[in-house]
Each structure stands twice: as C-alpha cells, then as structure tokens.
C-alpha positions as a printed NumPy array, in Angstrom:
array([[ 36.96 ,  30.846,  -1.941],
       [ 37.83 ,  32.675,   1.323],
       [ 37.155,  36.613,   2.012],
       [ 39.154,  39.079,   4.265],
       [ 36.281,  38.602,   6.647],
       [ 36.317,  34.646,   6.371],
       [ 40.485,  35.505,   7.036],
       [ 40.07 ,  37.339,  10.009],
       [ 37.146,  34.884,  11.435],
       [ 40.103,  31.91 ,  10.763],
       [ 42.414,  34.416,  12.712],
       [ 40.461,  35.221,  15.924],
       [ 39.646,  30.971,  15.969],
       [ 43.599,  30.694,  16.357],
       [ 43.266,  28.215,  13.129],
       [ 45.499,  28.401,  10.384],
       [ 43.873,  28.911,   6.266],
       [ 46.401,  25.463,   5.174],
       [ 44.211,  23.64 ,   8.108],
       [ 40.786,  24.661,   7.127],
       [ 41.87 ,  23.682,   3.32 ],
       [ 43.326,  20.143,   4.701],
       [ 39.531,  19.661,   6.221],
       [ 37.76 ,  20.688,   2.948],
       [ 40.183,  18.373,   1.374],
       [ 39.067,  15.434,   3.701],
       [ 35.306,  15.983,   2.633],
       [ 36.535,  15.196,  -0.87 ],
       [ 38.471,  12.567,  -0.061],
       [ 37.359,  10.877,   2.887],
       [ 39.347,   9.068,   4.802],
       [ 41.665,   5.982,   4.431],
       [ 40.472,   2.435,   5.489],
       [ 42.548,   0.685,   8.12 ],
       [ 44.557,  -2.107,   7.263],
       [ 42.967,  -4.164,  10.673],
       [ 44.54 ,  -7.647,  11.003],
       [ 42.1  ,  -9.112,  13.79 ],
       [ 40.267,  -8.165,  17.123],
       [ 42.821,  -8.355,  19.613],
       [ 42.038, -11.252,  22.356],
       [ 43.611, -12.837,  25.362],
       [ 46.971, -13.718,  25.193],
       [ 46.711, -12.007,  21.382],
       [ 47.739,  -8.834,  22.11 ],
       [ 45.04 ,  -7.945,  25.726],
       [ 47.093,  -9.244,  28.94 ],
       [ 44.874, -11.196,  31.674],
       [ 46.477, -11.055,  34.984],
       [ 45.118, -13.839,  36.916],
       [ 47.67 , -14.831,  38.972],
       [ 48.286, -13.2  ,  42.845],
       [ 51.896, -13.256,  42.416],
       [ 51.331, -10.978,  39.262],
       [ 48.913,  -8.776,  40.844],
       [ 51.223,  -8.154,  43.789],
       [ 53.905,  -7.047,  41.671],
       [ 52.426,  -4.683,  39.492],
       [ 50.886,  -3.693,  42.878],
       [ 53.98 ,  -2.877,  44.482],
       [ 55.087,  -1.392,  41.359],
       [ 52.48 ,   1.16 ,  41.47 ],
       [ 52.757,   2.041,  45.524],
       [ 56.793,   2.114,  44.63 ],
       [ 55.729,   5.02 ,  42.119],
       [ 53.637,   6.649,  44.425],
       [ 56.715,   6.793,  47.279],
       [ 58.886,   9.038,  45.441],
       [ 57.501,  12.99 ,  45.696],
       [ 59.396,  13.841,  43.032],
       [ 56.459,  12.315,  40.611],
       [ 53.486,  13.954,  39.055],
       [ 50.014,  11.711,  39.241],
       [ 47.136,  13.335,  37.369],
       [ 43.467,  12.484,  36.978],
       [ 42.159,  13.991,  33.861],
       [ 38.654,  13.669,  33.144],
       [ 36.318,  14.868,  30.299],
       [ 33.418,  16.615,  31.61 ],
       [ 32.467,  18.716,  29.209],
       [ 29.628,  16.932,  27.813],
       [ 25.267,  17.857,  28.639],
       [ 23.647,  15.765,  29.85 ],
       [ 20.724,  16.466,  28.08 ],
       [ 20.606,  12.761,  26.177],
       [ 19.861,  11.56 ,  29.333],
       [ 16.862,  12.835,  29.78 ],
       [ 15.753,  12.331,  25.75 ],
       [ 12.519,  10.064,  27.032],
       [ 11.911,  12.59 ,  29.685],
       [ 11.722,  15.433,  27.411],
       [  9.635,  13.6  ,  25.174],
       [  7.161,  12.534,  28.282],
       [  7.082,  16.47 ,  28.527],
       [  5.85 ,  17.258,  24.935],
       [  3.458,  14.549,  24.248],
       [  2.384,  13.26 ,  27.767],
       [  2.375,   9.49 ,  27.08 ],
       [  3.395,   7.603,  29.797],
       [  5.95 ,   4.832,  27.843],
       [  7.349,   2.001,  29.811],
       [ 10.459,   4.014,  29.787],
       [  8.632,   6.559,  31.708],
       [  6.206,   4.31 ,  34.261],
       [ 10.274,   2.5  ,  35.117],
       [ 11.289,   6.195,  36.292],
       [  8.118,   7.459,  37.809],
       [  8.118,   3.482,  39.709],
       [ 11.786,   4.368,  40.717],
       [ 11.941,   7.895,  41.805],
       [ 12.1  ,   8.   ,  45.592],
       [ 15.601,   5.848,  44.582],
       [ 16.598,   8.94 ,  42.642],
       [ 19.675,  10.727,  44.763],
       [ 17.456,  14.011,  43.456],
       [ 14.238,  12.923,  44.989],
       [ 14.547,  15.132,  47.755],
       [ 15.307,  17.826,  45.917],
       [ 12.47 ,  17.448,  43.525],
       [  9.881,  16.171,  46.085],
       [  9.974,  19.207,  47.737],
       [  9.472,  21.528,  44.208],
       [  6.841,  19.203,  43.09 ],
       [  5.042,  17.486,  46.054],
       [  1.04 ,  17.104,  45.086],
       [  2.005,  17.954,  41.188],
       [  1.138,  15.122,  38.312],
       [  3.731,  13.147,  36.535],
       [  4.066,  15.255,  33.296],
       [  4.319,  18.668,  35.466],
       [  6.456,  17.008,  38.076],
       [  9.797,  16.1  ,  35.039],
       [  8.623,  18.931,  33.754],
       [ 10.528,  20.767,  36.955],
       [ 13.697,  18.222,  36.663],
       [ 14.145,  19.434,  33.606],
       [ 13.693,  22.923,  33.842],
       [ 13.734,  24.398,  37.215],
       [ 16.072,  22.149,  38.834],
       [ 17.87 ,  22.619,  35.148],
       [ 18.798,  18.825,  34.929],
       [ 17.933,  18.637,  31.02 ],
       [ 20.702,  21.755,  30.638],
       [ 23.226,  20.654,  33.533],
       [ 26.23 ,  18.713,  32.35 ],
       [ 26.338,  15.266,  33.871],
       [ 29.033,  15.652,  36.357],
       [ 27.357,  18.427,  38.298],
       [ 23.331,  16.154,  38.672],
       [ 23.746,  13.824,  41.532],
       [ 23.785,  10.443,  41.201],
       [ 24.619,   8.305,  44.343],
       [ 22.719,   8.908,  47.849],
       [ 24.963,   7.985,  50.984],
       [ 22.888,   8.241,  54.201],
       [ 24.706,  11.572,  55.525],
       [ 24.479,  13.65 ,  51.628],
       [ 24.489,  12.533,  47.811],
       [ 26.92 ,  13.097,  45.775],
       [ 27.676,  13.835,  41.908],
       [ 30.158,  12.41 ,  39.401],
       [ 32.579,  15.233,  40.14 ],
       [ 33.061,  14.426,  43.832],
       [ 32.787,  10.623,  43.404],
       [ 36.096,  11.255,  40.993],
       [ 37.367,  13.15 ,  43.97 ],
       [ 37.238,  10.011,  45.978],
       [ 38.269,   7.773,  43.418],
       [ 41.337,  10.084,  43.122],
       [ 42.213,   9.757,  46.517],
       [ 41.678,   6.132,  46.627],
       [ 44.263,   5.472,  43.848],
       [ 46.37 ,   9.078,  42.414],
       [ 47.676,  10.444,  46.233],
       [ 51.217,  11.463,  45.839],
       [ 54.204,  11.05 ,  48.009],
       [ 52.751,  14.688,  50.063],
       [ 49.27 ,  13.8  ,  50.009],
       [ 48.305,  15.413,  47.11 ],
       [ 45.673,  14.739,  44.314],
       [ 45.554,  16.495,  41.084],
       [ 42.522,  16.719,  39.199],
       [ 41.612,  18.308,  35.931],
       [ 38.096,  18.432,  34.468],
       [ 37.611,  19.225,  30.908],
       [ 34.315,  21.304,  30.643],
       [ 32.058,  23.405,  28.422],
       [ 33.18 ,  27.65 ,  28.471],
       [ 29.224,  27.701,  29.77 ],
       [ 29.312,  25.827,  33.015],
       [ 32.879,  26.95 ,  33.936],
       [ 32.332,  28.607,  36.93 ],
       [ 29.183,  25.686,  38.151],
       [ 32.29 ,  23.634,  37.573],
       [ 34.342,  25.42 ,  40.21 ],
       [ 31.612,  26.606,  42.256],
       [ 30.773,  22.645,  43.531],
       [ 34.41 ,  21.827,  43.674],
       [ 35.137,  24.518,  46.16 ],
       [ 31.917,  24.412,  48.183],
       [ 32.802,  20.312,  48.9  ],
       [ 36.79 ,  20.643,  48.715],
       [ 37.745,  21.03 ,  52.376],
       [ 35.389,  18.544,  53.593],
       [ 36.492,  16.231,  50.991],
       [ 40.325,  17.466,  51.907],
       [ 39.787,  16.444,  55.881],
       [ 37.69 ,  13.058,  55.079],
       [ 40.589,  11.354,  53.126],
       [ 43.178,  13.068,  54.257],
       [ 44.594,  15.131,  51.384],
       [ 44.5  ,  17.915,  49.232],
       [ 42.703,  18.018,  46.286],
       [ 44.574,  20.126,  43.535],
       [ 41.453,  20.814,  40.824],
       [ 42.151,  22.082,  37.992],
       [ 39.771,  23.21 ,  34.496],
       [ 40.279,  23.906,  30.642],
       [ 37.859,  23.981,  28.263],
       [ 38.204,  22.91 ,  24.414],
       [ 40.056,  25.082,  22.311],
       [ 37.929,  27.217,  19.332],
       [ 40.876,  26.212,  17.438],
       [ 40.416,  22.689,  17.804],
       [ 36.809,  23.216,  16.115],
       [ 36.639,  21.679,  12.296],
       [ 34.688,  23.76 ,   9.435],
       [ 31.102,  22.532,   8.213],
       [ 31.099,  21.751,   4.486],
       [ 27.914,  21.91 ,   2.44 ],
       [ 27.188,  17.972,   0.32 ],
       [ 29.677,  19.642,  -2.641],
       [ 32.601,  19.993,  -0.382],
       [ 32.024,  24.028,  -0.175],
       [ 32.081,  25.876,   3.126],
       [ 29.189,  25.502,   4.654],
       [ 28.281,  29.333,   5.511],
       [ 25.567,  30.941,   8.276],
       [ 22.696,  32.959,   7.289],
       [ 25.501,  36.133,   7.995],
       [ 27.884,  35.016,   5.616],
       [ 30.56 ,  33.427,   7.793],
       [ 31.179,  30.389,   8.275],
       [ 30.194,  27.593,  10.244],
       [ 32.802,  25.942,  12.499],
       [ 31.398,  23.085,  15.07 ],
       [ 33.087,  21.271,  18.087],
       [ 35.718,  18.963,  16.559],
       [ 34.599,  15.723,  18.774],
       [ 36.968,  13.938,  22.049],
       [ 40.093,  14.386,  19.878],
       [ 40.385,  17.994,  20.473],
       [ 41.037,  16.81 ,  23.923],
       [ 44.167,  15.952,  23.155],
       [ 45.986,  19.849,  23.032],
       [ 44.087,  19.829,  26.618],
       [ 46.283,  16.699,  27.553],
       [ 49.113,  17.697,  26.2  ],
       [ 49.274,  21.091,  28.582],
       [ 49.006,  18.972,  31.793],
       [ 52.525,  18.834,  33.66 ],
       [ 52.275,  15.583,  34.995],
       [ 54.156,  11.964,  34.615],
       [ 51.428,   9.665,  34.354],
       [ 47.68 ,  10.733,  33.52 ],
       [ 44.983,   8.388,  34.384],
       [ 41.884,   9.425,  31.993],
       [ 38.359,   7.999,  32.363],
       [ 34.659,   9.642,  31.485],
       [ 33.114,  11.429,  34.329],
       [ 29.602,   9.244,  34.232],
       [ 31.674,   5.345,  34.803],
       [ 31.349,   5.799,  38.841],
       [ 30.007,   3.701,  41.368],
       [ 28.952,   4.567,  44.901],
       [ 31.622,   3.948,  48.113],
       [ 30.244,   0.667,  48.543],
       [ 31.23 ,  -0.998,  44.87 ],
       [ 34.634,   0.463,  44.257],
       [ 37.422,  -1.645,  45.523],
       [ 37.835,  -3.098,  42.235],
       [ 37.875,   0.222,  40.523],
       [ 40.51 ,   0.911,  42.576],
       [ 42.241,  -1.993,  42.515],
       [ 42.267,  -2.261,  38.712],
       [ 43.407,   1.162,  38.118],
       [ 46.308,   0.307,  40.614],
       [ 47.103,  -2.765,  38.607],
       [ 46.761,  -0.849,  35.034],
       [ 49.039,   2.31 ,  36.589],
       [ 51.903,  -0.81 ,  38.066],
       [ 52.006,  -2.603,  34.628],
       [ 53.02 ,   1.135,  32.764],
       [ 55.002,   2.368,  34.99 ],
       [ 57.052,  -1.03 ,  35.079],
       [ 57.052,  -1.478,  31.244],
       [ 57.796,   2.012,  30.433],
       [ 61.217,   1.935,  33.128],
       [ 61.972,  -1.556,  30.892],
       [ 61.524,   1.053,  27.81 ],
       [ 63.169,   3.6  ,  29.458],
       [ 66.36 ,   1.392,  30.52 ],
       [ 66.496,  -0.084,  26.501],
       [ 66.54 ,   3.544,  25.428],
       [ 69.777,   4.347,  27.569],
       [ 71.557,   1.63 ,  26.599],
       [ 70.934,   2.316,  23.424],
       [ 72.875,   5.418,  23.666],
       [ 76.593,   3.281,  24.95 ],
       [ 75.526,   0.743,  22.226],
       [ 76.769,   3.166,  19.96 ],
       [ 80.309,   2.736,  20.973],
       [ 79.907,  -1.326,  20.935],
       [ 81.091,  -3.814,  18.384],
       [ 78.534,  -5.202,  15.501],
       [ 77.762,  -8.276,  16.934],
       [ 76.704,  -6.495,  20.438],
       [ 74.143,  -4.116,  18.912],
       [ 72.874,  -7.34 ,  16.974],
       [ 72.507,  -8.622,  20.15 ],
       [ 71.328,  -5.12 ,  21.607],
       [ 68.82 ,  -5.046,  18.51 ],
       [ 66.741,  -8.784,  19.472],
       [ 66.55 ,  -7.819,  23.39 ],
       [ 64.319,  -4.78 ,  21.973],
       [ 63.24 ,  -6.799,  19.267],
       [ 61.738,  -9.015,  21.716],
       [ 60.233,  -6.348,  24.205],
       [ 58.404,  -4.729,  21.193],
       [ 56.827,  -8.274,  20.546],
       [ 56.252,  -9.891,  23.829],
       [ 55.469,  -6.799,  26.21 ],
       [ 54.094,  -4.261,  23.791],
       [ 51.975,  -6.961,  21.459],
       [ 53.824,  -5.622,  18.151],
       [ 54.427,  -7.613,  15.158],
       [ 57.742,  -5.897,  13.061],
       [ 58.199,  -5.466,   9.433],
       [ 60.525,  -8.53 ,   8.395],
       [ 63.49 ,  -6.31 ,   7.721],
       [ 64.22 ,  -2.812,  10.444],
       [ 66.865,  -1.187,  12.038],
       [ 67.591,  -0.801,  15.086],
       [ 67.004,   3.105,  14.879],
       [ 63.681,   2.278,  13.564],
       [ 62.843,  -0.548,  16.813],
       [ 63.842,   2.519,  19.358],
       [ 61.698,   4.961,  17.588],
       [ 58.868,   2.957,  18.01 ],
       [ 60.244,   2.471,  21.619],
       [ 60.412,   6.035,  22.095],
       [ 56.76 ,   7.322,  22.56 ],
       [ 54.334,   7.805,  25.147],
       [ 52.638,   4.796,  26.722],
       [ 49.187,   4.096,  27.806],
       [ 47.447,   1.08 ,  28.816],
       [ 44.101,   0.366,  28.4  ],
       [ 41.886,  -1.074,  30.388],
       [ 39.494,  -3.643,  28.381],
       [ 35.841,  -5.175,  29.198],
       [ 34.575,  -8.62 ,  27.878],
       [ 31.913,  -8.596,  25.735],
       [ 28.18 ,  -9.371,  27.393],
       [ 26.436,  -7.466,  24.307],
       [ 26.644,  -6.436,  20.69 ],
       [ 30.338,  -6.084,  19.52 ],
       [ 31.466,  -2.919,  18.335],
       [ 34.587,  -0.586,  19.086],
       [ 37.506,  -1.795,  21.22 ],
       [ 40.756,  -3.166,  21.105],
       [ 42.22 ,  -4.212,  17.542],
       [ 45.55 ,  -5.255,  16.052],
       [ 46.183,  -2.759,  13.262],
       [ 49.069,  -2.197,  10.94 ],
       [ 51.151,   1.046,  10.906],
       [ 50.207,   2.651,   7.153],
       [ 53.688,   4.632,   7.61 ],
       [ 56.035,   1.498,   8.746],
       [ 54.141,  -1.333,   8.641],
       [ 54.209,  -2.371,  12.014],
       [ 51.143,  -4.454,  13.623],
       [ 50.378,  -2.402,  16.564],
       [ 47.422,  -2.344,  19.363],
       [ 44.858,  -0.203,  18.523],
       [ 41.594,   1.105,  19.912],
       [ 39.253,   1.839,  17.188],
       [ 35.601,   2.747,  17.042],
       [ 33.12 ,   0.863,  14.857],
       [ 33.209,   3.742,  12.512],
       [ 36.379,   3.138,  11.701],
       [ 36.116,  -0.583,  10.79 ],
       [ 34.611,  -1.324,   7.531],
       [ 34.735,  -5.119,   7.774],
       [ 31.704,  -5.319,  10.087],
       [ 32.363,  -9.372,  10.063],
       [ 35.678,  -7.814,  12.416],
       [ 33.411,  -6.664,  14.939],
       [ 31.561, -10.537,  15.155],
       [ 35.336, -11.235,  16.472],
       [ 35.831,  -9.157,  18.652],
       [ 35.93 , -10.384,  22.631],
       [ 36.541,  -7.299,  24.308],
       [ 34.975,  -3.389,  24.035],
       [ 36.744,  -0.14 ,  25.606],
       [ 35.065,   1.369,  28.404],
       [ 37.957,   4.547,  28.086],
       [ 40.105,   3.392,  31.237],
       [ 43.267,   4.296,  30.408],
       [ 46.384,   5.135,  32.119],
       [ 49.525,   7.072,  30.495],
       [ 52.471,   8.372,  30.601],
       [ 53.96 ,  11.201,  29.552],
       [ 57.587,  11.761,  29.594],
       [ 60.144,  10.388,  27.549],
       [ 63.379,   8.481,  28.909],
       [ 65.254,  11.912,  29.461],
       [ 62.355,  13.457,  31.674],
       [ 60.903,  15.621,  29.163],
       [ 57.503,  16.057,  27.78 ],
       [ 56.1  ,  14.115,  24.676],
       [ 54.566,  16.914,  22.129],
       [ 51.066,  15.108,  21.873],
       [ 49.486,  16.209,  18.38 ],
       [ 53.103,  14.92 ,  16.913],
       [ 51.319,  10.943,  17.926],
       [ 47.996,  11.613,  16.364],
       [ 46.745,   9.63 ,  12.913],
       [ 45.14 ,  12.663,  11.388],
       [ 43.928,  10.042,   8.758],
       [ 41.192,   8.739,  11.016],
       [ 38.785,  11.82 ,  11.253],
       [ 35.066,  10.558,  10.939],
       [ 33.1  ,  12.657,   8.66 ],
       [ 29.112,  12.841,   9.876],
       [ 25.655,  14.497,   7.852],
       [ 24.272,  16.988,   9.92 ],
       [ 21.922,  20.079,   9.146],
       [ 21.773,  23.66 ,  10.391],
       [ 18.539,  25.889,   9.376],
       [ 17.287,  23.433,   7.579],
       [ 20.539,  22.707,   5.177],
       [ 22.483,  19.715,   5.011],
       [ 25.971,  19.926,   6.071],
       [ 29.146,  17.613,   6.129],
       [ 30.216,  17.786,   9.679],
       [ 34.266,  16.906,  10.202],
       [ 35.081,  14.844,  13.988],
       [ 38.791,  15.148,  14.617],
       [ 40.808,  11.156,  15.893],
       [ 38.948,  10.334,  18.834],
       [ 40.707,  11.141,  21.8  ],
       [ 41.691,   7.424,  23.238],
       [ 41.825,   5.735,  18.757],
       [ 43.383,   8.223,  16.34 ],
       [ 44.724,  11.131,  18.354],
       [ 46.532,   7.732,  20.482],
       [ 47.334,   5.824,  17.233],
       [ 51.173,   6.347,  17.795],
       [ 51.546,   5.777,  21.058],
       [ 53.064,   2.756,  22.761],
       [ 49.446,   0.477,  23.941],
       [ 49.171,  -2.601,  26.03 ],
       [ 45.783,  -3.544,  26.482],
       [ 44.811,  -5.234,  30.187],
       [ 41.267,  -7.014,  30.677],
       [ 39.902,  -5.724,  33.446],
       [ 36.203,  -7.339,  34.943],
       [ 32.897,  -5.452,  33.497],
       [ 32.006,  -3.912,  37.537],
       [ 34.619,  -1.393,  36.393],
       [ 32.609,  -0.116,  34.184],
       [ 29.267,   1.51 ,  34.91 ],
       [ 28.191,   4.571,  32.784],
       [ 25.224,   6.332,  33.13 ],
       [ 24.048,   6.675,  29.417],
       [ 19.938,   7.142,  30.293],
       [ 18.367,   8.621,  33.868],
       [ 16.786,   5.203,  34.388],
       [ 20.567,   3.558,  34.281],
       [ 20.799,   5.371,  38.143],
       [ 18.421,   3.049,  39.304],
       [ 20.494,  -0.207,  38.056],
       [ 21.812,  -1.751,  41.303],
       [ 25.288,  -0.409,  40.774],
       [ 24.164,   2.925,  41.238],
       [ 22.49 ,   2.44 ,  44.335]])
C-alpha cells in the first residue's frame, strides 16, 4: 500500500507507518460509542459554590499558591485558529452585493467597531460593498487570525484578544516575583505577527500592571496531522501522488501542553474576552476554579504519601486507609467505583493530572458539556466533557443543564514533583471522523480527542458552575457589537 516515497514523506512528518495504519484502521472501524450514564448536574457531579465562606477559602487557597516563588503559573491559550468564519456574511456581501439583515446590523454598527478608525480612514466616501471589501483585504481581517483584529476600544487605544489575555493574566496568573507566563498556540504562518504585537505592546503592558510578561509560542506539530482516506478506507492521495495529511483538530494541542514547564496551566480560547470594565468575575472565577485544584490536588497529593507508609501497616489500617480514598474519589472527584477494587487500583486513579472545569448553564440549545461517563478500561463512572459528536443518544443532550465554554484550570505534576507524560491520559478511542473533499474528491477526514474531551478523558475532573458573563466568544463580527464587547 505504501511506497519508498510515501515512507520517506511519513519520515520527514516525524509520524510513525504503525500510526498512519492505526488511522486507516479507524476509517474502517469507526469509533466506539460511550457508555454515558447521564448529563452531569448540580450537586451530580458540577460543584456550585454559593456560599462566601466557601468562596473565601478556595480564595485564599489560590493567593496561598501564588505566595510561594517556587511555583510555576501558566496561561496557555490556543490561538492558532483564522478568523476568516467571522467574516463568512461579509465575504458573501462582497461576492453578491446584497445587503442581508446580517449585513445592514454591521454597516448600522460600525463606528462601534474598535477598527472603525482604522477603516474610516482607508475607506472614507467609498460604498458599502467596496468599503468590507478593504476589511477584508487590505486591512487583511478575512486572513488575520482572531487574536491579532481588535476587538475592544478603551478611550486612550483598542486592544486585541492577545493583549486583553495579557491583562487577564496579570489580573489572576502573577507569581510570587511578578511574573506572568504566557504561551499562545498559533499557525507556522502568522508566527512572527504573533510576536511582532506582543513585543511592540509588552513594556507598556509590563509598567501598567506592574509585571513582566513572559510570552511564549509553538505551533502544532506536522506530526500531530492525521492522513485523509478516500470513502473505501484507501489513502487518500494528491494530484502528485503523495498523500494527503490535514491538521488533526484541538487534540494535537495536547503534545503542545505537555512541553510547558509549569505546575498549574490555566487554558481558555483566545476570542472569550471582555473589555476592562466586565472582568471582575472572570477574574474572580478563575481564582475560585485555580483555589478548588490546587486544594483538592494537595488532599490527592497527601493520600498518595500515605499511601506509601501504609505499606508497612496492619490489614485492618489499609482497610481503613482504602475508604478515606474511597470516599475522596466519590465525594470530591464525583466518581462512582466498580463494586469490587483494590486499593492499588483507587490510587491509580488518584494518581493523574487534575483539571477543573469551569461550566455555563444552559440559556440555548443543549449540546456538548459536562457528562458522567464510564471508564471502558475499569469501569469507573467518571466526569467527562464530551462534544455532541460524541453522544449518540441525542435524548442525553435534552438533559443536559450545563455546556463547556473551555475554562479550565490544571495541573500538572504528580505528588513527587514530576511531570505527567500527557498523550499517556488521552482516549485515542474518541477521534471524530468528518466527509470532506479536496479537488473535487471526497475524502474521510480523521480529528484526533479534542483537546479539553478525549485527549483529557483520563485525567482527574471536577466540574465548577461558573455564571454565563464568563463566557463571551466572538463567533461572528457582529457578536463585537453585543454589549459585552463594548
């Protein structure tokens, strides 16, 4: 099936023949169903901290943390994506010239654009068509990715996703010496845009808030990319022969994360920010979601080194040892355990990396979110964040209270300090496969475990509600002009 060439294409990729014949395999085989045992609501396996004395603990918790220099706080954003979706109605305003409600909303709104300016002065006296027709191309806005267009006007400049995470970073993520570490996922094509508007804002930035920003890049790995299939379950090949290989979806992200040196890693999507003015409960919330880890993982952390003396202890005090984790597993981590397991079996579980996840209430159509889900390798009922792809029972969704709006913060390190290995915690049983088309083919395209459901299936997860004016994403150019954004 594969030639030298196809061998030595595989080899410069960095991706090994057995993995490009376990991807073929999938497009055969699909992928398992879940064994999903209900939507996970409050006080059924999402957390609702409601009262002050709660809040101030996990609170102090999280300043506690903070103290001690001798941690590692990282804010890890993906960035990598165009923004080019966002502008879908204004490219098709461009082609056709038919002014659609869509259309009159944005030409009605545009001196509340934070790129009016900007565009004013390249198309003052121009008509509407001609006028997006320069967002889109000269000012490159329909080829920029989104966290380099700016979004939020401030009476002294405007700003763009990118330095709005800056803030947020230095609201919530300063160290014990000032410090804020960034990292921004992006595309190999706007690399150096990337660092470019980072350093041309960073020492302003660095004397406003007193601190220094620490920003850091990577972009996704070519051997994270999956292999196109034709409908038969063949390689899909180019017109040249070789063959096709596209992006591999969010998962991919997960080698990224797993080469960040930090402790704790908060990760959220570089469009889901608000201007100065709305985001005290951002911060506040990601303060509260960073106290409850770090408090349940040194609870984890303490289990795990007594575990180690147990050893030595009589029968009946490892019994004993074995329902004190027994009960943390259930009551703090939202697990339901296999009537009969070891206590070997309890602290593996134990020992894995942590998140927790920051969960909206529903206002809109259920889909993806949070989800109790049994472990298909030890049967454990676990938290899980799936996407509606994933769930066949679509009467699941109808049930569900809550959706994920990717606010997540994790941590790392195991009990002894050292670094999880990241790809040994993902479910590579819950790729998505897609139909797609190149040159006019059909093609089976392969998505890897989504970065925050399958390539996190075996991590520890506690899911947190957390109110919906934490989340504000910016999915069209007319969502800028929603109040949040102003």
């Amino acid at each position: 099936m594969f030639t030298q060439s196809d061998l030595e294409q595989l080899s410069a990729r960095g991706i090994s023949l057995q993995e490009v014949e376990s991807q073929l395999n999938s497009f055969k085989t699909g992928f398992p169903a879940l064994d999903i045992v209900s939507a996970a609501t409050v006080g059924k396996g999402i957390m609702r901290i409601d009262s002050e004395a709660n809040k101030k603990a996990f609170l102090s918790c999280w300043d506690q943390y903070l103290s001690d220099s001798s941690h590692t706080i990282l804010k890890f954003v993906p960035a990598s994506g165009a923004a080019s979706r966002m502008f879908k109605d204004l490219f098709a305003f461009v082609d056709t010239g038919v002014e659609t409600p869509f259309i009159k909303t944005f030409i009605a709104g545009l001196k509340n654009f934070a790129f009016y300016e900007e565009l004013k002065k390249r198309a003052e006296g121009k008509d509407n068509r001609e006028l997006v027709r320069i967002l889109l191309e000269d000012m490159q806005y329909g080829k920029l990715p989104k966290g380099l267009l700016l979004f939020h006007h401030y009476a002294s400049e405007n700003r763009t996703p990118a330095l709005e995470h800056l803030v947020e970073g230095a609201m919530y993520a300063k160290n014990a010496k000032d410090e804020v570490n960034l990292h921004f996922t992006i595309s190999h094509e706007h690399h150096k845009l990337f660092e470019q508007h980072i350093a041309e804002h960073k020492a302003e930035y660095e004397k406003r808030y007193g601190v220094k920003f620490n920003v850091s890049f990577s972009e996704q790995k070519p051997s994270t990319d999956t292999i196109a299939a034709n409908p038969d379950g063949t390689p899909f090949r180019n017109a040249d022969g070789s063959l096709l290989f596209r992006p591999g979806g969010h998962g991919a992200l997960i080698e990224n994360l797993n080469e960040q040196d930090a402790d704790i890693v908060f990760i959220k999507n570089i469009d889901n920010v608000v201007p100065d003015r709305l985001k005290e409960p951002t911060v506040l919330y990601k303060r509260l979601l960073a106290g409850v880890l770090v408090l349940r993982q040194k609870q984890a952390f303490e289990l795990l080194k007594l575990a180690e003396d147990m050893k030595k202890e009589s029968s009946m005090k490892q019994k004993a040892f074995k329902i004190v984790v027994e009960n943390f597993l259930e009551d703090e981590l939202g697990m339901t355990l296999p009537e009969e397991t070891t206590l070997d079996e309890l602290l593996q579980k134990l020992n894995r990396p942590f998140r927790v996840c920051g969960m909206v209430k529903n206002e809109g159509e259920p889909g993806g979110g949070p989800f109790l889900v049994r472990n298909r390798k030890d049967g454990f009922v676990e938290c899980q964040i799936l996407e509606s792809s994933q769930i066949a029972d679509k009467s699941l969704m109808q049930k569900a209270t809550h959706f994920n709006p990717v606010d997540l913060v994790c941590g790392l390190r195991n009990y002894k300090g050292e670094r999880f290995h990241l790809p040994d915690f993902v479910d590579k049983q819950t790729g998505f496969i897609s139909q797609k088309s190149k040159d006019g083919k059909e093609l089976q395209a392969l998505e890897l475990p989504g970065l925050w459901n399958g390539a996190m299936a075996d991590w520890n997860t506690i899911f947190v509600e957390v109110p919906v004016e934490t989340f504000n994403p910016v999915k069209t150019v007319n969502d800028l002009l929603r109040e949040q954004h102003q």
